[in-house]
N, CA, C and O of each residue as an XYZ file, in Angstrom:
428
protein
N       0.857     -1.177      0.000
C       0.000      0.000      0.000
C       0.905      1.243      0.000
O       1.918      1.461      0.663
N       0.253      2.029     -0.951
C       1.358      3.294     -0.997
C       1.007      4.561     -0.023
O      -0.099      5.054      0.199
N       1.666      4.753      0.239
C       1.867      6.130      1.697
C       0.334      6.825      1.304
O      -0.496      6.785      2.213
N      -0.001      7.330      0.263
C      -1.127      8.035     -0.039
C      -2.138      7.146      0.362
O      -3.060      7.381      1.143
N      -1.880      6.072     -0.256
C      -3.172      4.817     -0.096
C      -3.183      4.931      1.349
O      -4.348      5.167      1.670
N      -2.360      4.871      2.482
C      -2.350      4.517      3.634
C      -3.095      5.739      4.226
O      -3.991      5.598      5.058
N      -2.756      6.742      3.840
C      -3.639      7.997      4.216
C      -4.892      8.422      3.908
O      -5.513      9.211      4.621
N      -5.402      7.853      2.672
C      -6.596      8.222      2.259
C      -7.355      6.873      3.227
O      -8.418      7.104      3.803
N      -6.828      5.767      3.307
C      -7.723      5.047      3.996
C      -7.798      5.475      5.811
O      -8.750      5.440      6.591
N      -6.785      5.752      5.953
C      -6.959      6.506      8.084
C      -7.934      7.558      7.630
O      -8.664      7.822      8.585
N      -8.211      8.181      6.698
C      -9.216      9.728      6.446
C     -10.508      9.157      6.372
O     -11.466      9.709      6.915
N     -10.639      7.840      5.591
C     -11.843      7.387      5.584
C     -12.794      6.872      6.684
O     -14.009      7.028      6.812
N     -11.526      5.947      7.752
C     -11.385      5.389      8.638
C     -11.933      6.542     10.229
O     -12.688      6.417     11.194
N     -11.093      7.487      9.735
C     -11.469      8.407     11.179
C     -12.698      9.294     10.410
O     -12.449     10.496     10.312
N     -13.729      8.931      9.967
C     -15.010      9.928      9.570
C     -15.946     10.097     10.528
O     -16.434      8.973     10.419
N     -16.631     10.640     11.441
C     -17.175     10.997     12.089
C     -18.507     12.146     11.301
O     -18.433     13.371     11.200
N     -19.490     11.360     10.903
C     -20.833     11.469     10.116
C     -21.494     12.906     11.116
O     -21.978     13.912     10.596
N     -21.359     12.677     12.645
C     -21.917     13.217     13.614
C     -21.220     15.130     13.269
O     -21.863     16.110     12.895
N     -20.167     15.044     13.499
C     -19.342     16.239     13.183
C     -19.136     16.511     11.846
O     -18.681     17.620     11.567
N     -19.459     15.464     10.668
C     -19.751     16.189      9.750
C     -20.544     16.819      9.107
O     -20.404     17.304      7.985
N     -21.882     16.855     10.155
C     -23.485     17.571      9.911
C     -23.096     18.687     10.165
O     -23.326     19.566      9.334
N     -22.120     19.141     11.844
C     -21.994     20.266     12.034
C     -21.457     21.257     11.348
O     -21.920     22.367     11.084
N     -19.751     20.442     10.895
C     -19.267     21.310      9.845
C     -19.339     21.540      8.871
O     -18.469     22.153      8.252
N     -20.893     20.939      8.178
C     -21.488     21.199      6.811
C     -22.031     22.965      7.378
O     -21.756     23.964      6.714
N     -22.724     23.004      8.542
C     -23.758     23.894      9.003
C     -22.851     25.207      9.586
O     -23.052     26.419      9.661
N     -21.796     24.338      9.940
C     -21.271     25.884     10.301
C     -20.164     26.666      9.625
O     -19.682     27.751      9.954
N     -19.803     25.703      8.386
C     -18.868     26.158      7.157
C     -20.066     26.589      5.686
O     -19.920     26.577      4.464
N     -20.912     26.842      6.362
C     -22.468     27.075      4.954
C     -21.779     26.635      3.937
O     -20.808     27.107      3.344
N     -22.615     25.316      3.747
C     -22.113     24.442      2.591
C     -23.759     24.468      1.955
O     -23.956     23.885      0.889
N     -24.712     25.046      2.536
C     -25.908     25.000      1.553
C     -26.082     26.027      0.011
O     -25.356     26.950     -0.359
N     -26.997     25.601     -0.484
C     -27.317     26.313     -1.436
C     -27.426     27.624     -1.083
O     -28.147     28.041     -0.176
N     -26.522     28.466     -1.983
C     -26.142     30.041     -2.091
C     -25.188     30.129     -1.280
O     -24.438     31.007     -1.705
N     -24.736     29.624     -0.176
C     -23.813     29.774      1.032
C     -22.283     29.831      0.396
O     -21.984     29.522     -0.758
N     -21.617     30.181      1.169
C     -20.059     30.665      0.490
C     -19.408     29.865      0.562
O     -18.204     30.017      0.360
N     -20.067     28.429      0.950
C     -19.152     27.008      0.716
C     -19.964     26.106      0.393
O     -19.973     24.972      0.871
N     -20.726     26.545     -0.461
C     -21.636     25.868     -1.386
C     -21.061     24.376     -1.836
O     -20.029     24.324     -2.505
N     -21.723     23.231     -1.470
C     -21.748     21.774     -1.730
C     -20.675     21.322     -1.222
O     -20.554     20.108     -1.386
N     -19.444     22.057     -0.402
C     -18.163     21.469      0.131
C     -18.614     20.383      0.751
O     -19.764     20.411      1.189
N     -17.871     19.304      0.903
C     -18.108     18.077      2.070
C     -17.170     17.874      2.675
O     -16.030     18.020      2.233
N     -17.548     17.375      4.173
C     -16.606     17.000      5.069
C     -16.560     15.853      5.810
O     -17.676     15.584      6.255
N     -15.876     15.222      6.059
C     -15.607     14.060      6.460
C     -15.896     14.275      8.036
O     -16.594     13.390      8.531
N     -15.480     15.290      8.893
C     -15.432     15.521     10.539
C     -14.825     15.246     10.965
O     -15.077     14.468     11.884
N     -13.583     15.596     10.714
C     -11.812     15.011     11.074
C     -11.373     16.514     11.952
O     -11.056     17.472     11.247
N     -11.367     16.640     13.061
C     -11.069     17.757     13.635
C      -9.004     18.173     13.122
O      -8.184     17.486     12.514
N      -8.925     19.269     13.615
C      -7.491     20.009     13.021
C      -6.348     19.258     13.510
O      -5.405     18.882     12.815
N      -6.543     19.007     15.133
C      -5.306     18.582     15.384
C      -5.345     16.936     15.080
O      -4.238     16.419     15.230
N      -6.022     16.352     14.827
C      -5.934     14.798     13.808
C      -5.872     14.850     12.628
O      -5.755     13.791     12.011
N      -5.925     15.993     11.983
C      -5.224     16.210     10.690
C      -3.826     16.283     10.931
O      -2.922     15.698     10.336
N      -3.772     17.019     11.810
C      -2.272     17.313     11.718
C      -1.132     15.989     11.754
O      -0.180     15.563     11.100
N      -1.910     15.669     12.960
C      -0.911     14.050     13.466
C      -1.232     13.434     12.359
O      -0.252     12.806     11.958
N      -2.063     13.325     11.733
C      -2.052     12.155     10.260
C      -0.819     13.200      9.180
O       0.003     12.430      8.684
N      -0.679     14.004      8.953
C       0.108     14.501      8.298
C       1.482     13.872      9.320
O       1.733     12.813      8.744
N       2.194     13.950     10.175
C       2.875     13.812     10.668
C       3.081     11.843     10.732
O       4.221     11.392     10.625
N       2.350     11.256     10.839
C       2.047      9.651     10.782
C       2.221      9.303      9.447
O       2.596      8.173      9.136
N       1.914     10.416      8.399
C       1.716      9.920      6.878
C       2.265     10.450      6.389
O       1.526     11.221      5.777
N       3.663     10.727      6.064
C       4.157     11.566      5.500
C       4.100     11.175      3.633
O       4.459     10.093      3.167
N       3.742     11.961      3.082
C       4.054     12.375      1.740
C       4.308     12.863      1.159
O       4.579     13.958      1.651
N       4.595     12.812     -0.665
C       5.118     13.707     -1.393
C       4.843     14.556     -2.161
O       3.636     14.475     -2.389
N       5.544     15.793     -3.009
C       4.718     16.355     -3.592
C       3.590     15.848     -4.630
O       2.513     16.424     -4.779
N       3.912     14.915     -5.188
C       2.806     14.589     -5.883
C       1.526     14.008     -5.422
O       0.381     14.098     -5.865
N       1.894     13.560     -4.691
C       0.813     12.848     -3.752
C      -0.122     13.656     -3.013
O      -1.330     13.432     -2.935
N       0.591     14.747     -2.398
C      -0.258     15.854     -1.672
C      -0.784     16.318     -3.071
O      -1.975     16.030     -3.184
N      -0.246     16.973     -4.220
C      -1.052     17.476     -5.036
C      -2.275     16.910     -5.629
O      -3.257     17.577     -5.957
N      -2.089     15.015     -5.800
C      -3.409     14.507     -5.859
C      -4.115     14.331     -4.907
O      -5.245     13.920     -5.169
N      -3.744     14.573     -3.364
C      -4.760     14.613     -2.436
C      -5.260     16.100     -1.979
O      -5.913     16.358     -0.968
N      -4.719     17.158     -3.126
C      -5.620     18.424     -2.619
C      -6.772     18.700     -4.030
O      -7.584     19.622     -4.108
N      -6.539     17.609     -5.047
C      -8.030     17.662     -5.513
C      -9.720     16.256     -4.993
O     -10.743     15.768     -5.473
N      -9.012     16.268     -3.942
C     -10.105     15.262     -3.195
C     -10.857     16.437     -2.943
O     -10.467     17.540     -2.560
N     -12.273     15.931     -3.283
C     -13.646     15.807     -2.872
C     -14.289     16.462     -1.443
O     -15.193     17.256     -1.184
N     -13.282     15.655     -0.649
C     -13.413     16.114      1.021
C     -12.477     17.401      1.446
O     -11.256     17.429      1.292
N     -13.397     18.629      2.101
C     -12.482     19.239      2.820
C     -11.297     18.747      3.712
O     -10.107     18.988      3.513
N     -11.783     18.085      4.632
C     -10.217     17.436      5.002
C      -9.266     16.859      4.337
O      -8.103     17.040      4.700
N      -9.541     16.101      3.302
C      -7.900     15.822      2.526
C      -7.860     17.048      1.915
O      -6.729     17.326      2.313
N      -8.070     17.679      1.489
C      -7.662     19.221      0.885
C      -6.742     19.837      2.055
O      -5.797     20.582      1.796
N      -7.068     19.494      3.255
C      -6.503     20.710      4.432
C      -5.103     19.815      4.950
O      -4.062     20.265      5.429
N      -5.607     17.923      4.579
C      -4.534     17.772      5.340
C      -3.070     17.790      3.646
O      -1.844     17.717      3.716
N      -3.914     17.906      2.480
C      -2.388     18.076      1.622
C      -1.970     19.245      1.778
O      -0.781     19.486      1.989
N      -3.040     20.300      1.685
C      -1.861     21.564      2.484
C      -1.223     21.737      3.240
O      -0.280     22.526      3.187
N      -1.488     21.152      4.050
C      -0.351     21.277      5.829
C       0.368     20.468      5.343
O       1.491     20.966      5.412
N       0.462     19.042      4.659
C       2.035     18.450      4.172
C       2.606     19.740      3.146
O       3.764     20.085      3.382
N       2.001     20.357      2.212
C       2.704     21.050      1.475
C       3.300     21.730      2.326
O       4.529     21.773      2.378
N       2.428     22.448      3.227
C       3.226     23.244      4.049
C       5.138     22.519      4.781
O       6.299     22.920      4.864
N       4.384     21.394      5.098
C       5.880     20.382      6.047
C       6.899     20.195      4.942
O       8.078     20.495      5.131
N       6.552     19.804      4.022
C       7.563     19.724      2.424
C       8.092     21.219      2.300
O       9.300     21.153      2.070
N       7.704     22.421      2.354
C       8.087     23.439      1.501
C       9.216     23.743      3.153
O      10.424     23.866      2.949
N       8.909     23.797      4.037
C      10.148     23.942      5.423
C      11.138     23.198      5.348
O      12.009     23.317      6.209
N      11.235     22.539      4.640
C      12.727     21.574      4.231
C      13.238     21.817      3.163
O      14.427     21.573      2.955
N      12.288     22.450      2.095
C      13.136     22.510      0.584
C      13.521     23.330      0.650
O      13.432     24.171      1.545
N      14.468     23.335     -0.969
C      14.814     24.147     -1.574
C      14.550     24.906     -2.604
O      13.707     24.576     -3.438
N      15.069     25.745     -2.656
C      14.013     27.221     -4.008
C      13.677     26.354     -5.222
O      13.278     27.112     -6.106
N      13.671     25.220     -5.591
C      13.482     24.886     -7.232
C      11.775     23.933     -6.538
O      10.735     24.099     -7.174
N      11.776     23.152     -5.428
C      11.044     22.702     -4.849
C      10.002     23.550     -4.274
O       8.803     23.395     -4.507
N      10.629     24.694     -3.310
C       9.079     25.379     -3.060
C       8.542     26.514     -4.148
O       7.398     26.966     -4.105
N       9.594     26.930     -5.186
C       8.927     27.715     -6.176
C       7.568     26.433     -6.862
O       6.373     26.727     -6.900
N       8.075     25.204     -7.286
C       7.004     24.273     -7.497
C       5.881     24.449     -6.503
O       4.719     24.741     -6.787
N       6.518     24.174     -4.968
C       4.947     24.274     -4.061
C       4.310     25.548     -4.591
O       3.170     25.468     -5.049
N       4.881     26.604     -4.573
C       4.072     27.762     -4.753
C       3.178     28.061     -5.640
O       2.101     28.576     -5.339
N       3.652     27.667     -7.241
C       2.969     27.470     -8.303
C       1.788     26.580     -8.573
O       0.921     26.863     -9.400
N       1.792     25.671     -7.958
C       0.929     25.026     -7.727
C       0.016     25.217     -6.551
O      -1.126     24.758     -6.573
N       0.409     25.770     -5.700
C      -0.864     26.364     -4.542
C      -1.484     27.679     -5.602
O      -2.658     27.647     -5.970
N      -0.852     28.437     -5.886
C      -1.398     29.836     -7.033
C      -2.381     29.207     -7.626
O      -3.539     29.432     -7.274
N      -2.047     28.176     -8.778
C      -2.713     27.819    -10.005
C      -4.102     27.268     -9.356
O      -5.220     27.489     -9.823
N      -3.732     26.299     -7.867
C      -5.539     25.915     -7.496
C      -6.295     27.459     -7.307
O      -7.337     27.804     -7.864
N      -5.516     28.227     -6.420
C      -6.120     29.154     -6.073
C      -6.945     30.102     -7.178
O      -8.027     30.617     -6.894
N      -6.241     30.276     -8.578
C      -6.903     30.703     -9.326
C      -7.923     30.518    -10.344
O      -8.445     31.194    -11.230
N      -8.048     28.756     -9.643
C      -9.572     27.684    -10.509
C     -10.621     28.032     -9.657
O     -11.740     27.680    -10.031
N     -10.516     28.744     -8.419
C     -11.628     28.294     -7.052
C     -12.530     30.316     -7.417
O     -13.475     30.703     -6.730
């Protein structure tokens, strides 16, 4: 199983249905709302984090896990981008950067 595989399945694994009603309701994910149809799994911040830290991955991998579906794999490939770009070097985080820009300018 590959590091990503191992992570997308603990994300699936820690879903909490209960907390993800709330943070549909309190991130307005309804119709017209400013987070219109987002979904969330109910993975609170600091168990994102430790799964970033438990799962470490790479850039490519975070980049295919920040077009997942679920707000939380979106939040937890950013915080690895984030852990990747504190170790590199300029040819590596000019890549992170370009690629955080380019989502930013589809959304």
């Amino acid at each position: 199983m590959s590091h990503l595989s191992a992570l997308q399945a603990e994300l699936k694994r820690l879903t909490d249905p209960a907390k993800a009603t709330f943070l549909q309701r309190f991130f307005k994910t309804g119709p017209g709302q400013y987070s219109e149809g987002d979904k969330f799994r109910g993975i609170t911040l600091p168990v994102q984090r430790a799964l970033v830290k438990a799962h470490p991955i790479g850039f490519d991998d975070a980049a295919e896990l920040l077009e997942s579906e679920w707000h939380e794999d979106r939040l937890v490939a950013l915080i690895q981008f984030m852990a990747i770009y504190s170790k590199a070097e300029g040819p590596l985080r000019n890549k992170i950067h370009k690629h955080y820009l380019s989502r930013v300018a589809e959304r």
